[in-house]
N, C-alpha and C positions, 0 to 999 in steps of 0.2 A: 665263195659262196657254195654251199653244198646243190646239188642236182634239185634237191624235194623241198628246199628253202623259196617261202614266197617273198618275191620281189615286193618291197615297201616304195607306193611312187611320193615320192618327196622324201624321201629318209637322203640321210650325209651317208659315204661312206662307209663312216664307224659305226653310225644305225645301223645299216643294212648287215655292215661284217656282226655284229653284238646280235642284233637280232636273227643272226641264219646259227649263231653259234650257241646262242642257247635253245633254240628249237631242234639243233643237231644234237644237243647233251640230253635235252629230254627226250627224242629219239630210241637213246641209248640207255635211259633209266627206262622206257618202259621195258625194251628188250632185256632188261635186269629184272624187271618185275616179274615177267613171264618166268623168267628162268629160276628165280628163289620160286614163284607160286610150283609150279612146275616140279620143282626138287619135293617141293615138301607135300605133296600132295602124294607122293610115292614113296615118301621114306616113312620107314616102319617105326620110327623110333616119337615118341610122342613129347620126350623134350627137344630134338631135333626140328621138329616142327612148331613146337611154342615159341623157340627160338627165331626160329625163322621169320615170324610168325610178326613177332619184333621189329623186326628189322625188314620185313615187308611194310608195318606202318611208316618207320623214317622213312621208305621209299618210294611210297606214295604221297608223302608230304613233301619231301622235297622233288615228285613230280608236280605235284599242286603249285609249289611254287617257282620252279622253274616257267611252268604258264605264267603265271601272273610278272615274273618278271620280263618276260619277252611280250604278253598286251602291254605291259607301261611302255618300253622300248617300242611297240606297231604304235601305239597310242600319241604317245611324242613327239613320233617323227609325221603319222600321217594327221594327225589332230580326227581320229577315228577311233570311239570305243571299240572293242568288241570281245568282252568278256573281265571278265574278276584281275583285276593288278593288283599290284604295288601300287598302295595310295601315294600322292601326294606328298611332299613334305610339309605336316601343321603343324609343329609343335612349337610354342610361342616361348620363348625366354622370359623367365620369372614366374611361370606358372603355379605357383602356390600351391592348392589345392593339388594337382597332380605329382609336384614335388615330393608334398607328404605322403602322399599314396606311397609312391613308389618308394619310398625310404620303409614307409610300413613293410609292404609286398618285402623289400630287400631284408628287412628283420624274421620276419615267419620263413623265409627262403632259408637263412643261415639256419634258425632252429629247426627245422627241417632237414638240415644236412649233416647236422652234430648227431640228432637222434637216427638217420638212416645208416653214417659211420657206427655209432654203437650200437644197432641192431643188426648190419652186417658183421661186426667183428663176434657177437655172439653165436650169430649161425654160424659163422663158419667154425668156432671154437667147440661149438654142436653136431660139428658132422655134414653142415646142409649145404654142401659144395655150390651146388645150381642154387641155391635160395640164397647163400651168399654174394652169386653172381649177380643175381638181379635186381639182389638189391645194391649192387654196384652200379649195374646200369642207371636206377633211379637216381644215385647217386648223381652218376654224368648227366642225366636229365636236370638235375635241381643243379648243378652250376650252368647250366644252358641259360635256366632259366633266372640265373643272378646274372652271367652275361645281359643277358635284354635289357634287363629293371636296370642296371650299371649304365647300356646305352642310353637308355630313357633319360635317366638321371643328367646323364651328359650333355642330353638335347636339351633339355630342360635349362641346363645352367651356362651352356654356350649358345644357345638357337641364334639366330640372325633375324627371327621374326620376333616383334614386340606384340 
């Protein structure tokens, strides 16, 4: 257990080790945060900072969710809220209506990702190196977001709750 890790009374353990190790990782993403904020606040170059800028959002989401995954983990072990988790596991097997959804979502996803491929292959066929990039990024973005709707999907047609 790290020195600045608070002790869970009633946690096992693997509580206590999981939860001192993800309050130690986000720790260590804010100290990332300050230092992209940090860079780009001084750097002269203004795609260097839109860049940044980027990729300060994933870094702050995935400090939002590093919280929320270590309240679920304090929350488990001491049967004590105390702030925004990771819900629960509801998703019921056979869920119909959500099914369709997500098979929707997963079809506007892919058309989505065919039209961001052929308007990346045109900028950059155009010259627009960075506007190529980003919209590769988007790219990475919309299979992020077919991954999910894929899990969904999964919960959905294996869940263990009726």
């Amino acid at each position: 257990m790290t020195e600045t890790a608070e002790r869970l009374r009633g946690a096992s353990g693997w509580e206590q080790e999981l939860y001192s190790a993800l309050r130690a990782h986000e720790r260590e993403e804010a100290g990332v945060i300050a230092a992209y904020s940090e860079y780009a606040a001084q750097s002269p170059s203004a795609t260097v900072r839109y860049l940044i800028s980027m990729i300060l959002e994933d870094e702050h989401r995935h400090h939002k969710v590093l919280d929320e995954l270590a309240n679920a983990v304090r929350a488990d072990a001491t049967m004590e809220e105390t702030g925004p988790r990771v819900p629960l596991f509801d998703v019921h097997s056979g869920d119909g209506p959500l099914l369709e959804a997500t098979r929707r979502f997963i079809a506007l996803e892919r058309q989505d990702r065919e039209e961001l491929k052929h308007l990346s292959g045109r900028m950059h066929k155009l010259g627009g190196e960075l506007d190529a990039f980003v919209l590769q990024l988007l790219l990475a973005d919309t299979d992020r977001h077919l991954g999910i709707l894929r899990f969904i999907e999964r919960l959905v047609r294996r869940s263990p709750l009726r």
